[in-house]
N, C-alpha and C positions, 0 to 999 in steps of 0.2 A: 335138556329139553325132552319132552315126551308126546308120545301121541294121544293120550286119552284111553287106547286098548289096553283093558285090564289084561295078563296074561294066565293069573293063577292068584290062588288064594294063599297066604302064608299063616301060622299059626304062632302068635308070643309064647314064647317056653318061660320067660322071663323079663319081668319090668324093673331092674333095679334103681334104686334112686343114687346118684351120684353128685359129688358138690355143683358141679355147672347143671343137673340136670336128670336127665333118669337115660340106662342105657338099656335098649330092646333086647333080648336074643328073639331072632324069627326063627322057625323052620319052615326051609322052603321045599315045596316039591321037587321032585326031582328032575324034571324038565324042564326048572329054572335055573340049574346051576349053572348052565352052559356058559363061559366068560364072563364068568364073575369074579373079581377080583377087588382085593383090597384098595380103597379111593374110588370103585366105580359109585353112580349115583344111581338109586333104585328108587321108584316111589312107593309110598307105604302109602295108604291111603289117599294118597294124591299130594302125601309131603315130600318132598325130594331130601332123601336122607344119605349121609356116605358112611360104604363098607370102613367097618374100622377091627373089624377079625371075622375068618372065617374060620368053622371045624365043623366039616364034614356039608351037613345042609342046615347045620344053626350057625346062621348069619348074625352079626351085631353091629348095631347103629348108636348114637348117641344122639338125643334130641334134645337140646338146650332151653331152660328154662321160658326165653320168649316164645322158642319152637310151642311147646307145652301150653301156652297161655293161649298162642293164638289161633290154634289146632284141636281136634278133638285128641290129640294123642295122649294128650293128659289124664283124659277117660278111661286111658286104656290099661288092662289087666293082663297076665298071666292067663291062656286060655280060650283068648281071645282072636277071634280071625281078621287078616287085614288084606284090603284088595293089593298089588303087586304088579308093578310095570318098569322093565329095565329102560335105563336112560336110552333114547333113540341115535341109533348110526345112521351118518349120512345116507343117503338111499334108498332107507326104507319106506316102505309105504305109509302113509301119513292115513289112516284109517279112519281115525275121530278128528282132535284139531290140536292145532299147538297148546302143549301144554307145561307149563314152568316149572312146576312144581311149588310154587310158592302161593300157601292159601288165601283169599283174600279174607274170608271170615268163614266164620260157619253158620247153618242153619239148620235150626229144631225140625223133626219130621212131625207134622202135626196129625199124616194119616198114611195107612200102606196099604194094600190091595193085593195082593201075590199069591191069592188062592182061587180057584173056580175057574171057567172055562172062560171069561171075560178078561178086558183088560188088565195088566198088571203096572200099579202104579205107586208111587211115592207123592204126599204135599210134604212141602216144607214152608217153612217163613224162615225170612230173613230181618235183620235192618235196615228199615228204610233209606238208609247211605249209600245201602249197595243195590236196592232197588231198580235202579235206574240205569240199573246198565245189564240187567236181566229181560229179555224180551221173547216175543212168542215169535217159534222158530227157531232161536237164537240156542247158539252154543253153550255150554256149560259142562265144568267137569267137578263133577259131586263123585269124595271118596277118591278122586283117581281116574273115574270113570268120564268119557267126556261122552253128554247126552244133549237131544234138544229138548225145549223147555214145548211143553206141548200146550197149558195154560197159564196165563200172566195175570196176575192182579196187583200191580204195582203198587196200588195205592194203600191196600192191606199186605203189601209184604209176601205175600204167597204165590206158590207157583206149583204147578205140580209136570212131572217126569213120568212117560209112559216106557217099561224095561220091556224089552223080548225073552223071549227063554235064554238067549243065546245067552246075551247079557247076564240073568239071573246063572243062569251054569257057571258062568266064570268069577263071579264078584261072593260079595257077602254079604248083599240084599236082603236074601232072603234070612236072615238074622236079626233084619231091623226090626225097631218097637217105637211105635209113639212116642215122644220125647227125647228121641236119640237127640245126638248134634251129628249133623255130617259135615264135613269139609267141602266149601265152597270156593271154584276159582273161577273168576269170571274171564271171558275170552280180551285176551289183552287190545287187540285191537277196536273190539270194541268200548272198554273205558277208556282208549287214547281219546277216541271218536266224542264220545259223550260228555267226556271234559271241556276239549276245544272247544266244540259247539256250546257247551254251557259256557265258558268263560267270553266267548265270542259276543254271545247275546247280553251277558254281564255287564260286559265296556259300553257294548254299543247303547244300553241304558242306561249307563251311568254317565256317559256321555252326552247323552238326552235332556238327559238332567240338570247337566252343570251349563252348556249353551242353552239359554234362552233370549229370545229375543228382548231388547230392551222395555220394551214394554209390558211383557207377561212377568205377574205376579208369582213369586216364590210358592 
């Protein structure tokens, strides 16, 4: 589990490709080594990956082929910077919201903002599957990062994310480009929420359906 607070930015030394998959080397700053040990779970873009060797501050993960398919991390190169958040310890402060690690899709950035003395912003679109469980206000953690969703247009799939500096300081934002894919996960209790209710409304019309009165026509 994690909270959504990016801590630092990490850097791929290395993406090699291996039979299950490709394995990362990161380097991490230095102010992330602190208890990190082999088996712990770190998020790398908001995918929750485990340590499988340390040397020194190049860390290595292995992300398995589904990993890869359904992540931007298959995108990813040698060079490359990734946002970073150690798995959360009981009692810490829960800053942004719960977050799994486990991405539900990803979404195209169709536009970014991060220069000038105005707003700094991110659109992206997604598929319309997962549309519906993105809303204005609402949680979200894109990259890792968990943000609120500041404009919704559900019905085109778009939505756009308003960063603070603070934010841009610590992440890898400020690297995006039109077209990227970022890692989307949506706030779990809210897709509990939006199933039942759809599956709820489901029955009860499908139930509508099959009781009619003897008299009314099919």
């Amino acid at each position: 589990m994690f909270t959504g607070i990016v801590r630092g930015r990490g850097l791929i030394v290395a993406a090699d490709p291996q039979d299950t998959g490709t394995r990362f080397r990161i380097r991490f700053p230095d102010d992330l080594l602190g208890g990190l040990e082999t088996g712990a779970s770190v998020a790398v873009d908001g995918v929750c990956l485990t340590v499988v060797r340390i040397a020194g501050n190049e860390i290595d993960f292995d992300a398995v082929a589904g990993t890869l398919a359904l992540t931007n991390l298959g995108d990813r190169r040698g060079g490359d910077e990734v946002n970073l958040e150690h798995s959360a310890r009981l009692g810490d402060e829960v800053g942004g919201h719960h977050v799994s690690g486990h991405v539900s899709t990803t979404g195209v950035l169709t536009s970014i903002e991060l220069e000038g003395p105005g707003c700094h912003h991110i659109e992206f679109q997604v598929d319309p599957e997962w549309s519906r469980y993105i809303f204005l206000r609402g949680f979200l953690a894109v990259d890792g990062a968990s943000l609120t969703v500041a404009e919704a247009n559900a019905e085109r799939g778009r939505f756009r994310i308003n960063l603070i500096p603070e934010t841009l300081r610590n992440t890898c934002f400020r690297r995006y480009r039109a077209g990227d894919r970022v890692n989307i996960e949506v706030e779990h209790q809210t897709q509990v929420l939006v199933d039942v209710v759809t599956r709820t409304i489901e029955a009860a019309l499908a139930g509508r359906e099959i009781v009619r009165p003897r008299n009314e026509s099919p």
